[in-house]
N, CA, C and O atoms as a Tripos MOL2 file, in Angstrom:
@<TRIPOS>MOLECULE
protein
  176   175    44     0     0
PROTEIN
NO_CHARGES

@<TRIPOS>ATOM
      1 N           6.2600   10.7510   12.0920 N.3       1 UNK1
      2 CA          7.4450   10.9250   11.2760 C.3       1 UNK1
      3 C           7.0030   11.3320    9.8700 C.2       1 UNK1
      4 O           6.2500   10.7680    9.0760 O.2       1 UNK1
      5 N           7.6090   12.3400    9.8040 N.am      2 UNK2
      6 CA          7.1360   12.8540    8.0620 C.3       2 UNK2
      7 C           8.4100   12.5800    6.5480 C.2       2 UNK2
      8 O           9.6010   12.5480    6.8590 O.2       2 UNK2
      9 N           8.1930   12.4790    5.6740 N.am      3 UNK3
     10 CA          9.0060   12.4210    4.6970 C.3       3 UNK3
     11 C           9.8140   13.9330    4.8170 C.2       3 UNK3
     12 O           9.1590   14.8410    5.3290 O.2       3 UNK3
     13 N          11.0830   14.2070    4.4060 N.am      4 UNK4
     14 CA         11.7470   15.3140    4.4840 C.3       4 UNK4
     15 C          11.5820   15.4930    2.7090 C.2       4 UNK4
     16 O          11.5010   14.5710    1.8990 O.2       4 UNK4
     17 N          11.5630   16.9740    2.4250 N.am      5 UNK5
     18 CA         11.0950   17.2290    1.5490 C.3       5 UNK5
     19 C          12.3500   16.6910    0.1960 C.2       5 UNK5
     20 O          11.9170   16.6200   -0.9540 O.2       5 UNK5
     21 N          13.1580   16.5070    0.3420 N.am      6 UNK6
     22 CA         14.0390   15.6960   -0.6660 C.3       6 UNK6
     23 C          13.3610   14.2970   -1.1490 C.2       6 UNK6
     24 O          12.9100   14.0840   -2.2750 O.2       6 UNK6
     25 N          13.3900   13.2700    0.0910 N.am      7 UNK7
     26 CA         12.5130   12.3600   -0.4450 C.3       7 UNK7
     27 C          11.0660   12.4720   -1.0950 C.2       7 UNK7
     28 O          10.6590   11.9000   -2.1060 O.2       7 UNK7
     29 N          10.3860   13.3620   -0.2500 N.am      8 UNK8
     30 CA          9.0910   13.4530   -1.0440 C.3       8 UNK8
     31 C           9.5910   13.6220   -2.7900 C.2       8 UNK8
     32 O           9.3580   12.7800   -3.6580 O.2       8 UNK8
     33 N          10.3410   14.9690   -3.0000 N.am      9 UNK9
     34 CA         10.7360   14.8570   -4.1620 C.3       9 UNK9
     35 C          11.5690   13.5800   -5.1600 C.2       9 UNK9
     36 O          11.8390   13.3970   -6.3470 O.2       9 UNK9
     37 N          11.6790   13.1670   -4.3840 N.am     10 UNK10
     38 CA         12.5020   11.6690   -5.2300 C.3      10 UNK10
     39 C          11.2100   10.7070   -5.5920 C.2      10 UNK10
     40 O          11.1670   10.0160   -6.6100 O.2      10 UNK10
     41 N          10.0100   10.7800   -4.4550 N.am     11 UNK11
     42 CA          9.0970    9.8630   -4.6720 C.3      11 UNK11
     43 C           7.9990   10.2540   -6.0420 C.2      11 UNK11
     44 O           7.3810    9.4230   -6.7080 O.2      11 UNK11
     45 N           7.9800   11.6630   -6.2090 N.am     12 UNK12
     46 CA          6.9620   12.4410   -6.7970 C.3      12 UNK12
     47 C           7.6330   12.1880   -8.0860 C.2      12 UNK12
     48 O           6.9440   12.0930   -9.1010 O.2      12 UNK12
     49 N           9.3620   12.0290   -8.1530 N.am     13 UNK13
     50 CA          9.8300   11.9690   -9.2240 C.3      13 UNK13
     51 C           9.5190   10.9430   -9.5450 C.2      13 UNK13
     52 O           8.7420   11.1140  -10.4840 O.2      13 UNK13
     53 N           9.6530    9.7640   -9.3280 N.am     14 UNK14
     54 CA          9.4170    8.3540   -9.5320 C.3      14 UNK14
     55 C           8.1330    8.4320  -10.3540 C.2      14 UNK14
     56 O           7.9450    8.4680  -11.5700 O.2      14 UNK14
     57 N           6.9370    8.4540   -8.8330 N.am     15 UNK15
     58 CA          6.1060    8.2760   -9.7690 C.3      15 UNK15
     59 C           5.7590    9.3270  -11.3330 C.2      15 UNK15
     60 O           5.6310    8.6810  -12.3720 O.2      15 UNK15
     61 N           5.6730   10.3400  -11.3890 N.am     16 UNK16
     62 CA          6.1020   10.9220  -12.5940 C.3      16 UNK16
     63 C           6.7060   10.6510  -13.5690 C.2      16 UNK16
     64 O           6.1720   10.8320  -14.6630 O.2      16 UNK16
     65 N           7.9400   10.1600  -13.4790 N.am     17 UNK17
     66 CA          8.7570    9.3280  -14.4660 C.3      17 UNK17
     67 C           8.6700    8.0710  -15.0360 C.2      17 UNK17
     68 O           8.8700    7.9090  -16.2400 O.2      17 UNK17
     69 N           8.3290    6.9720  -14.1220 N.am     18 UNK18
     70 CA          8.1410    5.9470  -14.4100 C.3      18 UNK18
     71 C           6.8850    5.2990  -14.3510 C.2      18 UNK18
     72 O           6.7300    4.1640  -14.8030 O.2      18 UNK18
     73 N           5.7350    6.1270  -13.6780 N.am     19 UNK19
     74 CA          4.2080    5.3800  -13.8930 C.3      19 UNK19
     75 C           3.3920    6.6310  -14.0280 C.2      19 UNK19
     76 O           2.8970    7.4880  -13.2960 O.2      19 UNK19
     77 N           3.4910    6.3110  -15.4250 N.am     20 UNK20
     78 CA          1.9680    7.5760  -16.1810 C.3      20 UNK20
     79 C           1.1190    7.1750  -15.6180 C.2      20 UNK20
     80 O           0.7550    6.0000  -15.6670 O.2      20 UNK20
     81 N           0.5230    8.2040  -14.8430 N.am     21 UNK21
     82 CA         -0.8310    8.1390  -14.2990 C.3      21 UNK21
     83 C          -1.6000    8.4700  -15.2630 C.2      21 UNK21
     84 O          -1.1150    8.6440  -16.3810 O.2      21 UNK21
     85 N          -3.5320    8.6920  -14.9320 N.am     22 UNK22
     86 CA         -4.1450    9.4570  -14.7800 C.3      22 UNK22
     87 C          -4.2750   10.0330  -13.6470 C.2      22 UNK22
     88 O          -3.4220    9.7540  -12.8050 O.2      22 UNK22
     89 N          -5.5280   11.1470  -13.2190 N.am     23 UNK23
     90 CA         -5.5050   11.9940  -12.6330 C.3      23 UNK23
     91 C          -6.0740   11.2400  -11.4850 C.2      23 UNK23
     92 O          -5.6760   11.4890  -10.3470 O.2      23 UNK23
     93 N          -7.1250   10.1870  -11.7450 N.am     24 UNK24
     94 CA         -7.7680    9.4960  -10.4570 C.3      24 UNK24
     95 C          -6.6020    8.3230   -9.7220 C.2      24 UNK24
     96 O          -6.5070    8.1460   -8.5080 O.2      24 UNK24
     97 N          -5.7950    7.6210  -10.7520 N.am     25 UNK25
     98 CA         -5.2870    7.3760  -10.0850 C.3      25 UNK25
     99 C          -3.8380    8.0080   -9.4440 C.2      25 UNK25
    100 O          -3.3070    7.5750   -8.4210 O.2      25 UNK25
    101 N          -3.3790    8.9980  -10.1780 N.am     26 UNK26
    102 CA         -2.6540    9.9400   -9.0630 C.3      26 UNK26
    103 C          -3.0810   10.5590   -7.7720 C.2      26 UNK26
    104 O          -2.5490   10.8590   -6.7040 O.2      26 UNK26
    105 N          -4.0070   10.6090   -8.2000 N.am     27 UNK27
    106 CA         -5.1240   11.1040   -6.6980 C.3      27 UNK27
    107 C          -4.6320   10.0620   -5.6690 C.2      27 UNK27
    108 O          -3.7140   10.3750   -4.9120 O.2      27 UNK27
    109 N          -5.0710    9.1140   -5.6200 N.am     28 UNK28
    110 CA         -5.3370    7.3330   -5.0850 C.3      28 UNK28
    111 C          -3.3830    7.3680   -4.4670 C.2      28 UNK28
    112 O          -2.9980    6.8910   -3.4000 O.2      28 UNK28
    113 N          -2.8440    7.7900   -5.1010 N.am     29 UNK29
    114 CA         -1.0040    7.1730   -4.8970 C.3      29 UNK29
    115 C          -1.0540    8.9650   -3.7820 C.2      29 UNK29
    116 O          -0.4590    8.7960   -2.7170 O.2      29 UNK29
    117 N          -1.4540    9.9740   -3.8900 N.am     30 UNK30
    118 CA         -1.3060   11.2490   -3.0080 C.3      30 UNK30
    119 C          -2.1060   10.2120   -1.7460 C.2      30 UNK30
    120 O          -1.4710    9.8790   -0.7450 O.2      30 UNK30
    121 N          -3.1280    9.9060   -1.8980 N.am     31 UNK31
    122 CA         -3.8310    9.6490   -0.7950 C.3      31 UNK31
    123 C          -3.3300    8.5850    0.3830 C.2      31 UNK31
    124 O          -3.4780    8.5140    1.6030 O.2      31 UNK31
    125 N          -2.5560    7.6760   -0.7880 N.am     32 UNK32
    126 CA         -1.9110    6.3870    0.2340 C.3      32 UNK32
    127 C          -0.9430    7.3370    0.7510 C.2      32 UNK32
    128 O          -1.0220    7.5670    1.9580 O.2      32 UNK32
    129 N          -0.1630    7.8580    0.1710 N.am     33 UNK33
    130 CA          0.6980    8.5370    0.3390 C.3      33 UNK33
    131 C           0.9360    9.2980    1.4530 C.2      33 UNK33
    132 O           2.0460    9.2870    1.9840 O.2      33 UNK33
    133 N          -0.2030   10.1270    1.9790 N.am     34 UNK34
    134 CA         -0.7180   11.1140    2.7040 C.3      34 UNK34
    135 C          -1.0890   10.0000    4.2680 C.2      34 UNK34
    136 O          -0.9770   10.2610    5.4660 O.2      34 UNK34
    137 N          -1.3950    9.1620    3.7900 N.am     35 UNK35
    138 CA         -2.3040    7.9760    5.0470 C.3      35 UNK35
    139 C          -0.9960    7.3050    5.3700 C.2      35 UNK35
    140 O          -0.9000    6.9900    6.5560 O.2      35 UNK35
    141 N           0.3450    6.9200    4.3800 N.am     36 UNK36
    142 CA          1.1720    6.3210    4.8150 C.3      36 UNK36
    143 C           1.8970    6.9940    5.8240 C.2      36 UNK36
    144 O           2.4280    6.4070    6.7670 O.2      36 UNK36
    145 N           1.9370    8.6170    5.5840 N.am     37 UNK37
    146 CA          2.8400    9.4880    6.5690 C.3      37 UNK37
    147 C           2.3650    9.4250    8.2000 C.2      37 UNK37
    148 O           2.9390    9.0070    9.2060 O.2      37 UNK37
    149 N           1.1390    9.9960    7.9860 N.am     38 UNK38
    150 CA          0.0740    9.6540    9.0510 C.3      38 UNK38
    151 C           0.3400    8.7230   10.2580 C.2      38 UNK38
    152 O           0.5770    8.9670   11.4410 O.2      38 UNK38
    153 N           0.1960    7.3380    9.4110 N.am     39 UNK39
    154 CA          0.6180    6.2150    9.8980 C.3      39 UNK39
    155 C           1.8800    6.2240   10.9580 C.2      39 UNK39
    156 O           1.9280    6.0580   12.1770 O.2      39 UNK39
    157 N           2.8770    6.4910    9.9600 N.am     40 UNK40
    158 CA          3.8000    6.7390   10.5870 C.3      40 UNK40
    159 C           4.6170    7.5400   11.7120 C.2      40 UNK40
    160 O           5.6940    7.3610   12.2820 O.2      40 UNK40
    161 N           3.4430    8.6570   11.7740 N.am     41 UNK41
    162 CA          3.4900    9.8680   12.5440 C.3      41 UNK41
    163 C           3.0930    9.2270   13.9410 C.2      41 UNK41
    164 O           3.6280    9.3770   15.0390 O.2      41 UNK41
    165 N           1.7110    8.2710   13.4720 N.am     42 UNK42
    166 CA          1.0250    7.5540   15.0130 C.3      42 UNK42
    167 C           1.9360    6.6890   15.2850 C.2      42 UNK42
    168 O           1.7510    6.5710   16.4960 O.2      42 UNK42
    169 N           2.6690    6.0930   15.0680 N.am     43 UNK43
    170 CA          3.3910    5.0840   15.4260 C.3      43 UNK43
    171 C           4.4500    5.3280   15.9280 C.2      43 UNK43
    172 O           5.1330    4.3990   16.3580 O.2      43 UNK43
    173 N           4.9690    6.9090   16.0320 N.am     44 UNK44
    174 CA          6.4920    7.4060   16.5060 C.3      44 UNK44
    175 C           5.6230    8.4250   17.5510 C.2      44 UNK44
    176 O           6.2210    9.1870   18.3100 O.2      44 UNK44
@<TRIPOS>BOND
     1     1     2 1
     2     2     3 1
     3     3     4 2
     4     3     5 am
     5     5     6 1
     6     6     7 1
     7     7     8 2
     8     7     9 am
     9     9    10 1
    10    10    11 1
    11    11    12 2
    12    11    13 am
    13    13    14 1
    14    14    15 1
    15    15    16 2
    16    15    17 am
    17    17    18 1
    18    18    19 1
    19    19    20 2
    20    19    21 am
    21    21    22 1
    22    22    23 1
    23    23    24 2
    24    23    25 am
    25    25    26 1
    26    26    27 1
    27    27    28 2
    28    27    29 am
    29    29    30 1
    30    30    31 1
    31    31    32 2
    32    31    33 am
    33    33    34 1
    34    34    35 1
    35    35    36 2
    36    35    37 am
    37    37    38 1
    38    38    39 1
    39    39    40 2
    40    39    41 am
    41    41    42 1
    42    42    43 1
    43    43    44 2
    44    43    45 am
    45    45    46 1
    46    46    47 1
    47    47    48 2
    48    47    49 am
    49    49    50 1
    50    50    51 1
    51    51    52 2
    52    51    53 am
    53    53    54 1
    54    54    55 1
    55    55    56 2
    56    55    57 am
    57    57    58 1
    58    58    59 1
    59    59    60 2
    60    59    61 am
    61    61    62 1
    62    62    63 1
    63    63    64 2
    64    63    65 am
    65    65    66 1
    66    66    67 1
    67    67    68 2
    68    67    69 am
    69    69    70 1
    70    70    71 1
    71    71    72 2
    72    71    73 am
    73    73    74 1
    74    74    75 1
    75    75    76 2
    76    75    77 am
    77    77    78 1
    78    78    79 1
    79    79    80 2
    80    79    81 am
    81    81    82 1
    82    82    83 1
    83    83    84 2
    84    83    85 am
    85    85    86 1
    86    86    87 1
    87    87    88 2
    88    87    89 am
    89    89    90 1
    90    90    91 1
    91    91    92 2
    92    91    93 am
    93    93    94 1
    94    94    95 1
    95    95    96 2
    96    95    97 am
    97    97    98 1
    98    98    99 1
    99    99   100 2
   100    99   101 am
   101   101   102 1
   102   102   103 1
   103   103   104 2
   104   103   105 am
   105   105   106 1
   106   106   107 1
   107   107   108 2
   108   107   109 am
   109   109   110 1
   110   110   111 1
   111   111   112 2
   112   111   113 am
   113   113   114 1
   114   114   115 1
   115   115   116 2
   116   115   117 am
   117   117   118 1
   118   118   119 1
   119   119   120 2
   120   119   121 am
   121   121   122 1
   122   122   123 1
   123   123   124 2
   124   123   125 am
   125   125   126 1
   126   126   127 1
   127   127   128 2
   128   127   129 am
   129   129   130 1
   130   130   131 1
   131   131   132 2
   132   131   133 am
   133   133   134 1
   134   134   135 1
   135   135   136 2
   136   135   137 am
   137   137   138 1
   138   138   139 1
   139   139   140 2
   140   139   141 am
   141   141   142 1
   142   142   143 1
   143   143   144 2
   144   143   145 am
   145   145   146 1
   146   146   147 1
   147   147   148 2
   148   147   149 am
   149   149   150 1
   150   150   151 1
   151   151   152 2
   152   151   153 am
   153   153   154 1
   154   154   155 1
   155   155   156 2
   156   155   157 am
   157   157   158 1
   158   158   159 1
   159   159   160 2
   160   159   161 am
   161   161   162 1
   162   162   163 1
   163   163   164 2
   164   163   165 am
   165   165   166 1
   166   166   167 1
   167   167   168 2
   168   167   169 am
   169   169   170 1
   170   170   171 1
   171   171   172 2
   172   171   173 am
   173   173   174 1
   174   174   175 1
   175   175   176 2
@<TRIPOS>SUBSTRUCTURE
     1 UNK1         2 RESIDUE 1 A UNK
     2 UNK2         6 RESIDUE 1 A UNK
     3 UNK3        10 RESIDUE 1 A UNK
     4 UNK4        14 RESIDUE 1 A UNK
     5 UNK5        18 RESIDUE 1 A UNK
     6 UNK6        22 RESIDUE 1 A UNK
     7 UNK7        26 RESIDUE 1 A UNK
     8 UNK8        30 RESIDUE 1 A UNK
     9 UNK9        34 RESIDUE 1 A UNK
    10 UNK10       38 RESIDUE 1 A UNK
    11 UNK11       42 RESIDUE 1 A UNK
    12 UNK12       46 RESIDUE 1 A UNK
    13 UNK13       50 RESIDUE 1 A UNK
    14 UNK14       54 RESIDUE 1 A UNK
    15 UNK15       58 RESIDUE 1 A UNK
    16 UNK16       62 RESIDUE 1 A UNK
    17 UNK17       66 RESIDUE 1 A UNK
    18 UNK18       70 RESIDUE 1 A UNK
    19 UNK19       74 RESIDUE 1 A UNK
    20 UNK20       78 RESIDUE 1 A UNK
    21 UNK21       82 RESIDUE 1 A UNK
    22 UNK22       86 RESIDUE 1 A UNK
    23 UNK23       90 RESIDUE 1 A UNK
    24 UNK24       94 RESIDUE 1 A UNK
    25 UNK25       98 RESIDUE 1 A UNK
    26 UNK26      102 RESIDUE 1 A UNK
    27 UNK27      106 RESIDUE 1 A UNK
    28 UNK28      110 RESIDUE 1 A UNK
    29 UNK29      114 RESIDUE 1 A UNK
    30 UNK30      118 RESIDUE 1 A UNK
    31 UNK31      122 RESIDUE 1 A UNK
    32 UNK32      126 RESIDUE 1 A UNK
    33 UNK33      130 RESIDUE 1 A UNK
    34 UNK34      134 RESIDUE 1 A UNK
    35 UNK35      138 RESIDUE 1 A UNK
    36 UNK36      142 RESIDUE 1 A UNK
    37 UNK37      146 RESIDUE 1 A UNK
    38 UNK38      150 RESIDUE 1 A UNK
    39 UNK39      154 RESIDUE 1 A UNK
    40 UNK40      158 RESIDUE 1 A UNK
    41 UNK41      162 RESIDUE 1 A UNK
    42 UNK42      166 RESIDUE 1 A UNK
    43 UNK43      170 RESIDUE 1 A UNK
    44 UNK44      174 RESIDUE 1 A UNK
């Protein structure tokens, strides 16, 4: 199961808006991010 691209955009907004990254840890929030979909993909 994948995020539909609206939510992705609501999530990207979030974090953007409300938690200044840096770049490593924006990296780190793409990556869970990326592993959470995944996840979810194996599980459906």
């Amino acid at each position: 199961m994948e995020l539909d691209p609206a939510k992705m955009r609501l999530l990207y907004g979030f974090f953007d808006f409300y938690l200044k990254l840096n770049e490593e840890e924006e990296a780190e929030v793409m990556k869970t991010l990326k592993c959470w979909t995944r996840t979810k993909q194996n599980k459906y």
